[in-house]
Biopython code that builds the backbone (N, CA, C, O; Angstrom):
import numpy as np
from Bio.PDB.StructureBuilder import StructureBuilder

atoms = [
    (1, "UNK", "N", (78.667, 85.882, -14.146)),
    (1, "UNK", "CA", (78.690, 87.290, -13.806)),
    (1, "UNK", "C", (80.030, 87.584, -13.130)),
    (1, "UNK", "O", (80.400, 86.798, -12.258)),
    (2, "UNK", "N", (80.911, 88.796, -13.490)),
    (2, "UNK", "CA", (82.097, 89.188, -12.734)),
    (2, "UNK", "C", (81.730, 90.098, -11.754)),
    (2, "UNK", "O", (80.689, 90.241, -11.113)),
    (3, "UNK", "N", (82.783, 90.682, -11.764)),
    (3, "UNK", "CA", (82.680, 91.827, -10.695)),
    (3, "UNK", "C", (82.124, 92.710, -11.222)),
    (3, "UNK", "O", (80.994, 92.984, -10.815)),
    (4, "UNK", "N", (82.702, 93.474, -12.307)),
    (4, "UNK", "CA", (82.456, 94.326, -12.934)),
    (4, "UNK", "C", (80.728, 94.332, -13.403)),
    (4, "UNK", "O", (80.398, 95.477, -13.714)),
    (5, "UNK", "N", (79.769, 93.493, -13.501)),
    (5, "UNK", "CA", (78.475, 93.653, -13.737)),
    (5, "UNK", "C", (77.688, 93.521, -12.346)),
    (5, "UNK", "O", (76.709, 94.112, -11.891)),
    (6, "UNK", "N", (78.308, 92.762, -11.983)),
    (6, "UNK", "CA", (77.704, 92.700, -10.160)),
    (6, "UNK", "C", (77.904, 94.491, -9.498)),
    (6, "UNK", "O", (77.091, 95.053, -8.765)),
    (7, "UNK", "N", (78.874, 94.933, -9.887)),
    (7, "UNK", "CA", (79.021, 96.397, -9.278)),
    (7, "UNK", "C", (77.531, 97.304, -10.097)),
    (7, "UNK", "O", (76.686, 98.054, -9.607)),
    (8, "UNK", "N", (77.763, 96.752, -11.638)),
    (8, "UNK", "CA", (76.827, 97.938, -12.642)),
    (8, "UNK", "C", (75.284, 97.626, -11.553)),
    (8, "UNK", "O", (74.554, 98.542, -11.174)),
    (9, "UNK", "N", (75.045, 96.032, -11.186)),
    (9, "UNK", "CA", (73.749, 95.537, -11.052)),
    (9, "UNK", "C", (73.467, 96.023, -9.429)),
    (9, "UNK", "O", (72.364, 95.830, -8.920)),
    (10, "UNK", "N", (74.670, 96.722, -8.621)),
    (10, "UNK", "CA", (74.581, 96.630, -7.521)),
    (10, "UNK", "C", (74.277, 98.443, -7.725)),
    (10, "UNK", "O", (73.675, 98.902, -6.754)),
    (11, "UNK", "N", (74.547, 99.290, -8.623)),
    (11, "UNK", "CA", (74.248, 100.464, -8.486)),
    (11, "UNK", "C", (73.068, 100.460, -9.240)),
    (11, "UNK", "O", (72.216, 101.348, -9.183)),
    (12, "UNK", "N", (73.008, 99.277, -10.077)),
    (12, "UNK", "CA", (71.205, 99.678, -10.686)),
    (12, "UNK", "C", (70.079, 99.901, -8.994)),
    (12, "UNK", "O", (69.231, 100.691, -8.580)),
    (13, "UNK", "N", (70.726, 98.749, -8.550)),
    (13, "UNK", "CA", (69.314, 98.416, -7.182)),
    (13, "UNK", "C", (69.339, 99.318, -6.324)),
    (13, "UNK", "O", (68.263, 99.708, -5.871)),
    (14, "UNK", "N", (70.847, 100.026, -5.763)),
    (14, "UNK", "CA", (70.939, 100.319, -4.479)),
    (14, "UNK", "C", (69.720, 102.059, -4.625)),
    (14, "UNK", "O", (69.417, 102.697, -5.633)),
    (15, "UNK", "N", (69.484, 102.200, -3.721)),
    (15, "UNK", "CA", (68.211, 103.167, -3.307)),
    (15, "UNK", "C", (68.563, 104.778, -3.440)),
    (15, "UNK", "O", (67.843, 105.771, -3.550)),
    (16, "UNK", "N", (69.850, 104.607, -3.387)),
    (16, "UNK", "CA", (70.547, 106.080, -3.026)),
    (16, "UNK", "C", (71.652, 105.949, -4.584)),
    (16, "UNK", "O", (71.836, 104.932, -5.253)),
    (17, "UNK", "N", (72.313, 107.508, -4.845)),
    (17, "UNK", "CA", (72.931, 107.284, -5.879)),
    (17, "UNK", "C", (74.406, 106.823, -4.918)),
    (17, "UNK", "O", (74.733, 106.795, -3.732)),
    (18, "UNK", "N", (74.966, 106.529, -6.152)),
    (18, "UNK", "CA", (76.356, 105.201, -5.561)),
    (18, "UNK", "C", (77.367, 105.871, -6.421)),
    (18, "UNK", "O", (76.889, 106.492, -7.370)),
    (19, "UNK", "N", (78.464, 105.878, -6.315)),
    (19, "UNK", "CA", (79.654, 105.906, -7.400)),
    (19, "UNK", "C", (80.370, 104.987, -7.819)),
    (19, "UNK", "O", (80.942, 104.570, -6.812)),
    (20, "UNK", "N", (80.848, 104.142, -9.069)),
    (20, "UNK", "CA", (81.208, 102.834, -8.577)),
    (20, "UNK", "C", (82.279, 102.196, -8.031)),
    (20, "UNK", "O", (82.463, 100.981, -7.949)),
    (21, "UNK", "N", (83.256, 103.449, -7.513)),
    (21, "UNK", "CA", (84.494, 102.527, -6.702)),
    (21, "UNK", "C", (83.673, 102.569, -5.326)),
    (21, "UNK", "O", (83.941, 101.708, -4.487)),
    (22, "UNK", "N", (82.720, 103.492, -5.060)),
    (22, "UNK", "CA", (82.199, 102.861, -3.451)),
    (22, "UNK", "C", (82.015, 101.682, -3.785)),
    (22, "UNK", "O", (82.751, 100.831, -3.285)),
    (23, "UNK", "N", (80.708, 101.181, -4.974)),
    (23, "UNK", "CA", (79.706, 100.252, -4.811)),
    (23, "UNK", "C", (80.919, 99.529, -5.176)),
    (23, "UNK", "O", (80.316, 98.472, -5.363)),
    (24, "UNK", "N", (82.024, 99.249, -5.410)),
    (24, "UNK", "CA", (82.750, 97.588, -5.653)),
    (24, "UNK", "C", (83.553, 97.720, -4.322)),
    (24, "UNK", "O", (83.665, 96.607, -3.810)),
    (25, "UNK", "N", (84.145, 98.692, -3.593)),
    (25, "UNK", "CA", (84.389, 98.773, -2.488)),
    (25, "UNK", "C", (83.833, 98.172, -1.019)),
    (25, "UNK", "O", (84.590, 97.829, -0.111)),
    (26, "UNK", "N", (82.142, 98.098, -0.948)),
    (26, "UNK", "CA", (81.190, 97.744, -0.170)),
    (26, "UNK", "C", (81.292, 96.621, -0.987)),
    (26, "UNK", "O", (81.409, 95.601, -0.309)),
    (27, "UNK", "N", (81.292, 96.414, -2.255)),
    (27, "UNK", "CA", (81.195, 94.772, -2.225)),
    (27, "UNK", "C", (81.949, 93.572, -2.087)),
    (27, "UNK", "O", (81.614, 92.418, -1.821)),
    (28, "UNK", "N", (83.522, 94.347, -2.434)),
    (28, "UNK", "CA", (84.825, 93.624, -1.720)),
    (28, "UNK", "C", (84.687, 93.297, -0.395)),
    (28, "UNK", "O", (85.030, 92.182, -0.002)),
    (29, "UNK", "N", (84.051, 94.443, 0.633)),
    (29, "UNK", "CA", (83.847, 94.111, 1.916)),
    (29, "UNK", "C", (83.208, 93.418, 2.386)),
    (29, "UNK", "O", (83.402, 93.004, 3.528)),
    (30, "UNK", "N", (82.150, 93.042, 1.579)),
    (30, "UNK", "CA", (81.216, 92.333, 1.472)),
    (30, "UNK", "C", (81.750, 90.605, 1.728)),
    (30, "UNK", "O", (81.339, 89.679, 2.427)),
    (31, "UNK", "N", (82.391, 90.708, 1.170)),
    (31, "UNK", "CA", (83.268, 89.444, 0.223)),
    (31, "UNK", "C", (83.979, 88.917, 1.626)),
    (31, "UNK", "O", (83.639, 87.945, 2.300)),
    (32, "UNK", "N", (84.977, 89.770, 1.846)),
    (32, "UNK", "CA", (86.366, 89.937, 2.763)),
    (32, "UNK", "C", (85.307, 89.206, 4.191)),
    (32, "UNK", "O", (85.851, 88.193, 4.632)),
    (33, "UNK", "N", (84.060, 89.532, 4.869)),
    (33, "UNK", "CA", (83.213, 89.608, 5.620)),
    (33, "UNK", "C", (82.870, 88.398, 5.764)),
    (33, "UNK", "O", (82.926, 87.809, 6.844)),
    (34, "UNK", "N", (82.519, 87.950, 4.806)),
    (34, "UNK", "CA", (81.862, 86.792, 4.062)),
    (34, "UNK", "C", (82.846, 85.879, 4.619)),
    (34, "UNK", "O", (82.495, 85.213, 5.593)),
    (35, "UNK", "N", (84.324, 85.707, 4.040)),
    (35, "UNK", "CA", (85.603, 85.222, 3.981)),
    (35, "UNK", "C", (85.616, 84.541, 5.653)),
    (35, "UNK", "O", (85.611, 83.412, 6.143)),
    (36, "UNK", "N", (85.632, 85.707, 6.066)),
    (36, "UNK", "CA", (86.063, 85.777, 7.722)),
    (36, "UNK", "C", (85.213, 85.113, 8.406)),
    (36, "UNK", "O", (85.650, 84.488, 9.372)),
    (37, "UNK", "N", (83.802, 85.062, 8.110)),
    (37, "UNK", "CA", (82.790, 84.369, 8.782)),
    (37, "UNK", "C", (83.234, 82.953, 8.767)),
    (37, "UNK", "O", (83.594, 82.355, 9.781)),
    (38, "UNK", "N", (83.181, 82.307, 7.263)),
    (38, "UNK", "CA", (83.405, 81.068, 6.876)),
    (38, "UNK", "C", (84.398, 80.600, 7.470)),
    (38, "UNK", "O", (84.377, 79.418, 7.812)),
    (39, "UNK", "N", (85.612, 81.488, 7.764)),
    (39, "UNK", "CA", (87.003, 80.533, 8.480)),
    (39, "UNK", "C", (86.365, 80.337, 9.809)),
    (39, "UNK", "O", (86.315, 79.274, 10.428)),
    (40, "UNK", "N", (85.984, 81.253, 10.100)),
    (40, "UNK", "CA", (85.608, 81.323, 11.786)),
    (40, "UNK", "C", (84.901, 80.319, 12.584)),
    (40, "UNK", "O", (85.301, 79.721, 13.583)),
    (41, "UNK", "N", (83.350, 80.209, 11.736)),
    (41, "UNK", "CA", (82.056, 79.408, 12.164)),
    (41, "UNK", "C", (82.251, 78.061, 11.239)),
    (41, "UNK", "O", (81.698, 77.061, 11.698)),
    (42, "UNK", "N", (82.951, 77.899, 10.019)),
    (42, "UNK", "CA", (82.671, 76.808, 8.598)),
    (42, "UNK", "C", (81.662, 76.545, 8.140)),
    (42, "UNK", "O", (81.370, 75.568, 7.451)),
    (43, "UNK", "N", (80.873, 77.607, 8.565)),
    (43, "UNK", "CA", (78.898, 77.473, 7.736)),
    (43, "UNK", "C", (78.586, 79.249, 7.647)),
    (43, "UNK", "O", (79.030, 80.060, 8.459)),
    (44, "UNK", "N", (77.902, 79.511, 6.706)),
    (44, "UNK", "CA", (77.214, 80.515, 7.004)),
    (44, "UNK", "C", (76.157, 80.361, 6.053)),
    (44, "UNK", "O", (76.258, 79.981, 4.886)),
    (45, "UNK", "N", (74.674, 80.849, 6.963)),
    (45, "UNK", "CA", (73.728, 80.266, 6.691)),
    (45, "UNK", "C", (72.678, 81.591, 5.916)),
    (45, "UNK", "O", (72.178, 82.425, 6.670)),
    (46, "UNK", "N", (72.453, 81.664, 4.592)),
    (46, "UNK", "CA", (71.405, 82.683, 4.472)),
    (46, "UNK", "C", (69.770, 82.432, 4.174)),
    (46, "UNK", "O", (69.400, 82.222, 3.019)),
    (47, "UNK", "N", (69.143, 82.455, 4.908)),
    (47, "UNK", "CA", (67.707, 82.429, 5.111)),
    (47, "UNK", "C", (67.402, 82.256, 3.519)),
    (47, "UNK", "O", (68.139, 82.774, 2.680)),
    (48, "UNK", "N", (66.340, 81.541, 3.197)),
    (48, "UNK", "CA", (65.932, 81.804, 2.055)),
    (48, "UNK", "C", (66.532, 81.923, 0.541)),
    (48, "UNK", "O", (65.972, 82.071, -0.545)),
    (49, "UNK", "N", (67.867, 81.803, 0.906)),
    (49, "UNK", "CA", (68.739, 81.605, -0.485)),
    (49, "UNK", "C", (70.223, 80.483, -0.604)),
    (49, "UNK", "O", (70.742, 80.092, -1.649)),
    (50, "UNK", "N", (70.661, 80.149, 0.858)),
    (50, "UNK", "CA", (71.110, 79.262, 0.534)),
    (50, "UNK", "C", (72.620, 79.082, 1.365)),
    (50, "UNK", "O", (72.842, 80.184, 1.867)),
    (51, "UNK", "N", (73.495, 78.341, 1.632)),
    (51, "UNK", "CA", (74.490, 77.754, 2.765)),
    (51, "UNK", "C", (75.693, 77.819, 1.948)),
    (51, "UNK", "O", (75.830, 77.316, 0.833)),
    (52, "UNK", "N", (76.850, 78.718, 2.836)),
    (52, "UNK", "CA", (78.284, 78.822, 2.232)),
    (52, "UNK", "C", (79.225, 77.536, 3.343)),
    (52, "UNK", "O", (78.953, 77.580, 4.542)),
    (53, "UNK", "N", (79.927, 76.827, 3.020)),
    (53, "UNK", "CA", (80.506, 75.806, 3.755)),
    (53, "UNK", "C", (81.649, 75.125, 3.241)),
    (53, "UNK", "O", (81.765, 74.601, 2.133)),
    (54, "UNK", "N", (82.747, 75.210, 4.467)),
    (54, "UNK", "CA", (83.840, 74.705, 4.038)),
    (54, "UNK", "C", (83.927, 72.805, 4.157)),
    (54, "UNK", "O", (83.701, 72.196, 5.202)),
    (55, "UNK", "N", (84.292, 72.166, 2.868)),
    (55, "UNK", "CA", (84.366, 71.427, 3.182)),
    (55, "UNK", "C", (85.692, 70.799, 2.817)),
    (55, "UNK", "O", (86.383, 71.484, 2.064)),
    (56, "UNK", "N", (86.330, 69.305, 3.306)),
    (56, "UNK", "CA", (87.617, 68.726, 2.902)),
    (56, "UNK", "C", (87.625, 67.348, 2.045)),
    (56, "UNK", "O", (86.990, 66.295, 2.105)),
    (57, "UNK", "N", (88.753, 67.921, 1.138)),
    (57, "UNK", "CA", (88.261, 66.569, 0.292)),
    (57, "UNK", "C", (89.667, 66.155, 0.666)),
    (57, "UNK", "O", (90.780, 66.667, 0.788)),
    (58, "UNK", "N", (88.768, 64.370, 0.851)),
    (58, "UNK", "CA", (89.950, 63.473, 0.680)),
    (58, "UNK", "C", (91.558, 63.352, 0.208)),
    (58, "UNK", "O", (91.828, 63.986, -0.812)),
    (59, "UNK", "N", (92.275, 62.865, 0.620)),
    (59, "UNK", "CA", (93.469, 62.183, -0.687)),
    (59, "UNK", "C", (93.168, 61.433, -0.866)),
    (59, "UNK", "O", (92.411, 60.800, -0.130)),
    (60, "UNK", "N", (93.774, 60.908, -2.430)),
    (60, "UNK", "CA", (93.413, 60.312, -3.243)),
    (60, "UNK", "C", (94.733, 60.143, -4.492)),
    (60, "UNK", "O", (95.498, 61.024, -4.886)),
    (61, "UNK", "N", (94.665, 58.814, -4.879)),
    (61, "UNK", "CA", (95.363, 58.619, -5.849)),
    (61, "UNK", "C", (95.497, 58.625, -7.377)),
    (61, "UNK", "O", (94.509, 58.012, -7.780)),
    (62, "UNK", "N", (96.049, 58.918, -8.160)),
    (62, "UNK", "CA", (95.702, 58.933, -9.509)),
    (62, "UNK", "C", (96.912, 59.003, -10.122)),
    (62, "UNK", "O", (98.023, 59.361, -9.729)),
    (63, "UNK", "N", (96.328, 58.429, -11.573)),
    (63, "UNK", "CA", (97.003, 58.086, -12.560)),
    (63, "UNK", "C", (97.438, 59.370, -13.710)),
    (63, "UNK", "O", (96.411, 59.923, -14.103)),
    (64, "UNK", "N", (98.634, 59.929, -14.294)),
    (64, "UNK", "CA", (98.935, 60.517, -15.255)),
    (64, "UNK", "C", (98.553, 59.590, -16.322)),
    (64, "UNK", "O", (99.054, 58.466, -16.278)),
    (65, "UNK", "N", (97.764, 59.874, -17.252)),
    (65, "UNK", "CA", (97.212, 59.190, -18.230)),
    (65, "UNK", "C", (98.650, 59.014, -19.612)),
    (65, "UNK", "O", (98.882, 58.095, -20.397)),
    (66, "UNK", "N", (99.208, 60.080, -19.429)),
    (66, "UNK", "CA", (100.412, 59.973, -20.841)),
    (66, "UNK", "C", (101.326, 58.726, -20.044)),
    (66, "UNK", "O", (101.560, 57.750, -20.756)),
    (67, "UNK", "N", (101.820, 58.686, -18.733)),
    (67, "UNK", "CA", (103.337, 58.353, -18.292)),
    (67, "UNK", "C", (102.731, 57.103, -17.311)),
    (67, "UNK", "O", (103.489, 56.394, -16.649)),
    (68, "UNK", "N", (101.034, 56.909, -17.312)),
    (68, "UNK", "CA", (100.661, 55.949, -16.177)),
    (68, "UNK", "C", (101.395, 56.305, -14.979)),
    (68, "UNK", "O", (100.997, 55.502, -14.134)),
    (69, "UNK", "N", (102.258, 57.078, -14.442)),
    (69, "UNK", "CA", (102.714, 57.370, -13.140)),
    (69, "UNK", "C", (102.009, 57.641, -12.169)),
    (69, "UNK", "O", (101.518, 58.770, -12.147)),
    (70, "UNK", "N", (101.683, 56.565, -10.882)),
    (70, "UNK", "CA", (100.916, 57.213, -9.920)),
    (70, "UNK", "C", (101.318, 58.614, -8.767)),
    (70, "UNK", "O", (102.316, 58.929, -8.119)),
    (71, "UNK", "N", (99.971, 59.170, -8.956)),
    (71, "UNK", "CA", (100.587, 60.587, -8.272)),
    (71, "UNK", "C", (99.443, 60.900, -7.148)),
    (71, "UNK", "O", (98.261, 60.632, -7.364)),
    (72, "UNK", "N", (99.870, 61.457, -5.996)),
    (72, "UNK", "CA", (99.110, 61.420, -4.922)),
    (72, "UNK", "C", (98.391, 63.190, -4.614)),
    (72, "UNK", "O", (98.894, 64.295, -4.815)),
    (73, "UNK", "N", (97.356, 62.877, -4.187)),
    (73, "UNK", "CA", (96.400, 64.457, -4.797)),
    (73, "UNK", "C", (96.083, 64.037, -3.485)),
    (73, "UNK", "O", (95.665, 62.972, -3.030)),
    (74, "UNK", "N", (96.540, 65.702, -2.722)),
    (74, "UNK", "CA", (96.915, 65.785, -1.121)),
    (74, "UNK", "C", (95.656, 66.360, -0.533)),
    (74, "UNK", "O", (95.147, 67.345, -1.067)),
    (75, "UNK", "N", (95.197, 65.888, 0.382)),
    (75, "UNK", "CA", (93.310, 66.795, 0.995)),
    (75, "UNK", "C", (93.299, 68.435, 1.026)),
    (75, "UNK", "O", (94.201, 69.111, 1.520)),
    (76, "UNK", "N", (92.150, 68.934, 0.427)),
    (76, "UNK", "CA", (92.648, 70.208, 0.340)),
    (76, "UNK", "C", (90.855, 70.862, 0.790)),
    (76, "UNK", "O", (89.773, 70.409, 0.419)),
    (77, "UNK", "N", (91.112, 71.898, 1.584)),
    (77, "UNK", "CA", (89.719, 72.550, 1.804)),
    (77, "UNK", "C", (89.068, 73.680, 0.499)),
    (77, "UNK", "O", (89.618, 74.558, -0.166)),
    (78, "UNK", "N", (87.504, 73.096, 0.544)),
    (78, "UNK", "CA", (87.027, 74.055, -0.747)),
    (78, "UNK", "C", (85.887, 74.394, 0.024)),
    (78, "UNK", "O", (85.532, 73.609, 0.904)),
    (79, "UNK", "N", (85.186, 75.568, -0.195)),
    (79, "UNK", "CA", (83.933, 76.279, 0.277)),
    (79, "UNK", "C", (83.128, 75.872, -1.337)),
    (79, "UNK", "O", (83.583, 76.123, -2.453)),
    (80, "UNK", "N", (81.718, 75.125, -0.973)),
    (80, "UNK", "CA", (80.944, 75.092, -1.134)),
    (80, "UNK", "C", (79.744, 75.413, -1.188)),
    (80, "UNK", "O", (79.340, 75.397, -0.025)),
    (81, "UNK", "N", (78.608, 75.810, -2.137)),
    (81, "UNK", "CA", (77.569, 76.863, -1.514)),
    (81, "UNK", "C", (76.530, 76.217, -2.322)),
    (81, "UNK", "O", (76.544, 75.941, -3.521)),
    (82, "UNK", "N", (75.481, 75.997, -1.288)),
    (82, "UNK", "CA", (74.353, 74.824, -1.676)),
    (82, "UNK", "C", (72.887, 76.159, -1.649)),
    (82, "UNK", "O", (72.633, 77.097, -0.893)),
    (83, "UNK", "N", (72.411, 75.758, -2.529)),
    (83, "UNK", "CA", (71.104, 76.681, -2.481)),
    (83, "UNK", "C", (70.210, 76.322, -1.779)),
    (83, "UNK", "O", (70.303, 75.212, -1.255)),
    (84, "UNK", "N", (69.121, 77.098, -1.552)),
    (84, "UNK", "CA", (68.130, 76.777, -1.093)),
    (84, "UNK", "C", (66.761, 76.234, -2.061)),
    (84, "UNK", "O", (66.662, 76.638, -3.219)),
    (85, "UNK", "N", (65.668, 75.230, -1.432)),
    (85, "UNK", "CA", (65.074, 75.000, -2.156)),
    (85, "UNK", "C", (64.058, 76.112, -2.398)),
    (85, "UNK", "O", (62.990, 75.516, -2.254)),
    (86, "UNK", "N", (63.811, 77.204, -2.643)),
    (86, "UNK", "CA", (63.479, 78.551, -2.983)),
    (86, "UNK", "C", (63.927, 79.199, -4.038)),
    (86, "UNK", "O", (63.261, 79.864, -4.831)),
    (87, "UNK", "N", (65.165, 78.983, -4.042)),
    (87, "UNK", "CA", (66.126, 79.193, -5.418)),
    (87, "UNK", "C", (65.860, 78.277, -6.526)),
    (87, "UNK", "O", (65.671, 78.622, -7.693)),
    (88, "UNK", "N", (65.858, 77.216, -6.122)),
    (88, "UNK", "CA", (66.232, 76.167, -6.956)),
    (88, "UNK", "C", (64.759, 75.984, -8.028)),
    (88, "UNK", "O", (64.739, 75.124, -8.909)),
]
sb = StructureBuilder()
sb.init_structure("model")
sb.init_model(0)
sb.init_chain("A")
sb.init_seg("    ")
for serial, (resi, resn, name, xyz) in enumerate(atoms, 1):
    if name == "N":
        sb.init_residue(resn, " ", resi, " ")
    sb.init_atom(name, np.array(xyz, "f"), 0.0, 1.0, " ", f" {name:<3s}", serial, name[0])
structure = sb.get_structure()
């Protein structure tokens, strides 16, 4: 799903009529919100559906498969988002 159907699916639900640069507007903010939490706390936790979390991966070494040249793959942070068993 992109943005663009998440906005259509977010004015199907919402209760009141919407226009859709609000409804992708509130959902950028949404997003941006989201963003800010995660740097802040590195968990954010939603009841019943499931955990956003930054985590760090290792370095690590590896091989270019054409040139065999070893090349070094530097630790880098990724947000992760684990469901809940409700979802699942």
């Amino acid at each position: 799903m992109n943005k663009r159907e998440l906005t259509k699916l977010y004015i199907k639900l919402s209760l009141c009529p919407i226009s859709q640069n609000k409804a992708k507007e509130e959902i950028e903010e949404f997003f941006e919100t989201l963003k800010e939490a995660i740097v802040i706390d590195g968990k954010v936790k939603f009841p019943k559906i499931g955990t956003f979390e930054i985590l760090t991966r290792q370095p690590r070494k590896v091989s270019n498969p054409v040139t065999r040249e070893l090349m070094t793959i530097y630790p880098k942070k990724i947000i992760k988002f684990r469901a809940s068993k409700k979802i699942k």
